[in-house]
N, C-alpha and C positions, 0 to 999 in steps of 0.2 A: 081852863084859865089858870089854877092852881097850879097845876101839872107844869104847865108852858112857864107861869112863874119860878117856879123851882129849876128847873132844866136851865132860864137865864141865869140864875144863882150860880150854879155849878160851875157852868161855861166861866162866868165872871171871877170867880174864886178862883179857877185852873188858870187864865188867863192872868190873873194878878199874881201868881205864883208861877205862871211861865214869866213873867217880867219880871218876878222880884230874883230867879234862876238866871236870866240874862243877864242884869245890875249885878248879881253876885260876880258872875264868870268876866264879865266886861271890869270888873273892880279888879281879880285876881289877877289879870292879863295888865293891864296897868298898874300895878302894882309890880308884875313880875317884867314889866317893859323900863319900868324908874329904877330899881335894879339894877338891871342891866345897865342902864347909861350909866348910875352911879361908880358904879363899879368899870366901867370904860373909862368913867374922868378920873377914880381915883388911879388906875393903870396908867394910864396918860400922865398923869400929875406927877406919879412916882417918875416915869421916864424922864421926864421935862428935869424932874428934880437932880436924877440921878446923872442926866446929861451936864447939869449945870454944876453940880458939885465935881465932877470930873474938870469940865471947862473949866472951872474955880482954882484949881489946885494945880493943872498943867496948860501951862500960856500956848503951847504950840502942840497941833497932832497932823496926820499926815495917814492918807489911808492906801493899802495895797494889797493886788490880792487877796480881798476880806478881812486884812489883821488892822486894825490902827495903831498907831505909835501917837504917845500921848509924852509929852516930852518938856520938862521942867527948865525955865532960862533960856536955854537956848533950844535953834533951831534944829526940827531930827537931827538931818545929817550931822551939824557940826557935836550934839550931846554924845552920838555914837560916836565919831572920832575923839572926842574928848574922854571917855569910859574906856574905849577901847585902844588909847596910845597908851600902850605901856610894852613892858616885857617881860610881867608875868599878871599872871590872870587867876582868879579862884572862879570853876564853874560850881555849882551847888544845883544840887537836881532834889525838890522837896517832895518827900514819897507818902502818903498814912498808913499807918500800919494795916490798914483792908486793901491797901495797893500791893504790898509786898508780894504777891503770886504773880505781879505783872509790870514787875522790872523790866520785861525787855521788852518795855513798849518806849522806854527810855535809852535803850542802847544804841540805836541808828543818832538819836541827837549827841550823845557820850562821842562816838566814833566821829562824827562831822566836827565838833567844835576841835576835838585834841587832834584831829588829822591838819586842817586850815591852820589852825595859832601855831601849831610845830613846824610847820611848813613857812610858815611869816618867822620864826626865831622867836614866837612868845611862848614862855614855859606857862604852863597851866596845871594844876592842883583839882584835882575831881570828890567833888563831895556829895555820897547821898544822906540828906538829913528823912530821919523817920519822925512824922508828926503824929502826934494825938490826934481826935476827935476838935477838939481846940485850939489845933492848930501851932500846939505848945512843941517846941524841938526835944524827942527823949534820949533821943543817940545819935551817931552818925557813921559812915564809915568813909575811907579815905585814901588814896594810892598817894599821898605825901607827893605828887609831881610825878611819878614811880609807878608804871604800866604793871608791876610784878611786885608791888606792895598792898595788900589790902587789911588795912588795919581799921577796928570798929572801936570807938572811943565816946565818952558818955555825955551829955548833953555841956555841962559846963566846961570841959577842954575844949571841944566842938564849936562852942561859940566863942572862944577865947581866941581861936584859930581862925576863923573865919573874921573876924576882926582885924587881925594884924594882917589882913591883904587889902591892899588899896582899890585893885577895881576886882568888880563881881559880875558875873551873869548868873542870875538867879532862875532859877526855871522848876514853877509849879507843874507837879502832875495835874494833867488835861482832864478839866471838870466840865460832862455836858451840862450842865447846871448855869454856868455862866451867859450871861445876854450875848456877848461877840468875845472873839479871839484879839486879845488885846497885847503891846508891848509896853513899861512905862518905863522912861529913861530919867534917871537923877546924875546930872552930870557933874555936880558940885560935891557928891557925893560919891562920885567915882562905881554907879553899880546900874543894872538893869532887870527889870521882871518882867518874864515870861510869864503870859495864863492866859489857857488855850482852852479851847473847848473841846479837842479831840487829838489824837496822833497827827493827823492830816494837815491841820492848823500850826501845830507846832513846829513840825518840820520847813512850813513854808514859813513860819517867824523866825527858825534859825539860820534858814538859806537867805531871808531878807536884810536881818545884822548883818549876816558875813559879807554879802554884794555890799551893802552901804558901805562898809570899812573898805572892799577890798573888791574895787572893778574888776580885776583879773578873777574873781572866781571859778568862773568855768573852764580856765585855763589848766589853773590850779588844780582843782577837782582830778584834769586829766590829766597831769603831772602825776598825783598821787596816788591814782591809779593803774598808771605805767609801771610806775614803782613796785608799785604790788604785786604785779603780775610778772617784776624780773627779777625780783628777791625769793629766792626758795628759803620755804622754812618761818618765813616772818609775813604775818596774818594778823595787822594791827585787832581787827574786827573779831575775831576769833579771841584773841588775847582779851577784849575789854569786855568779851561775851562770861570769859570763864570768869573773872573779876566778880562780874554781878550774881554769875552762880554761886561764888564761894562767899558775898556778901550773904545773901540769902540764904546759903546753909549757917553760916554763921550768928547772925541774928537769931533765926530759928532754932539754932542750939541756945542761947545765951534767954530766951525764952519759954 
């Protein structure tokens, strides 16, 4: 009888300690399931947020191809034509200085924009700006308009310069970091930012400004590639390739 008493004992102990093991594990698993949600609304909350502060600050966007156009006053199309009537233009290509080995991930956009605008009659000024960690401008260099000038000049002439031009296409080095592949248009302000998530993204937001300004582009394109192929001796692409090499020896010396 003792024996059998004791034997229930044991059972009963192990048994309250297999359940008190269950309650544990059943507790950590709910606990690690409120978590999770938590941390899904506050993800959620941030998007909602981050959509709304965008939505807040540009009245109008317009999506294609994956990129959106987010576009200040006025509607896309007409902000792009309003940025982009002029006849002459400042491109600005913003590089950091841990990009600098991969400048010529930037030269097919370099070659598209100064091949279209010269081809329309718009003079254009090519600026790479080198940024800090912060985003801070330390230098920049520049073909002054001048496919065979490459001059590197230091943060406050640089932005003294880029100032005295009225309209701007700004275009950030392609960060996969970013949520989507975005365009923002300030059309009162006469400028544009590109910021891409990859090479791939960017090229399709510089062929998507050029078509909104200029229906004929695929026309054009094949205009200015005829050209190319009956001009001996003259290799726009070739020309703005060496530019960037001779930027980036230059930098590299000057550091």
């Amino acid at each position: 009888m003792a024996k059998a008493l004791a034997t229930a004992q044991v059972q009963s102990v192990r048994e309250i300690t297999k359940k008190a093991d269950i309650k544990k594990t059943n507790k950590k698993a709910t606990i690690f399931v409120l978590v999770l949600l938590i941390s899904l609304m506050v993800l959620y909350i941030s998007y909602l947020g981050y959509n709304y502060y965008i939505n807040s600050r540009f009245e109008y966007s317009e999506s294609e191809a994956g990129i959106t156009f987010y576009s200040k006053d006025f509607v896309v199309k007409d902000s792009l034509n309003k940025i982009l009537d002029t006849s002459e233009i400042l491109i600005v290509f913003n590089i950091k200085e841990k990009d600098l080995n991969y400048t010529e991930n930037i030269t097919e956009s370099i070659v598209l924009f100064n091949s279209i605008f010269a081809s329309k009659n718009v003079s254009t000024v090519t600026v790479i700006g080198v940024l800090n960690n912060r985003g801070n401008l330390l230098s920049c260099t520049t073909n002054r308009g001048d496919y065979y000038t490459n001059e590197t000049i230091d943060d406050v002439n640089c932005n003294a310069m880029m100032d005295s031009y009225n309209s701007k296409i700004v275009v950030d080095f392609p960060n996969p970091s970013l949520k989507s592949s975005s365009v923002y248009l300030y059309p009162e302000e006469s400028y544009l930012n590109i910021k891409s998530r990859n090479i791939e993204d960017l090229m399709i937001s510089n062929y998507l400004i050029l078509k909104f300004r200029y229906p004929d582009l695929e026309k054009t394109l094949q205009d200015i590639e005829e050209i190319k192929n009956n001009l001996e001796g003259v290799n726009l692409i070739n020309d703005v390739n060496q530019a960037l090499i001779d930027t980036n020896t230059e930098i590299d010396t000057n550091n």
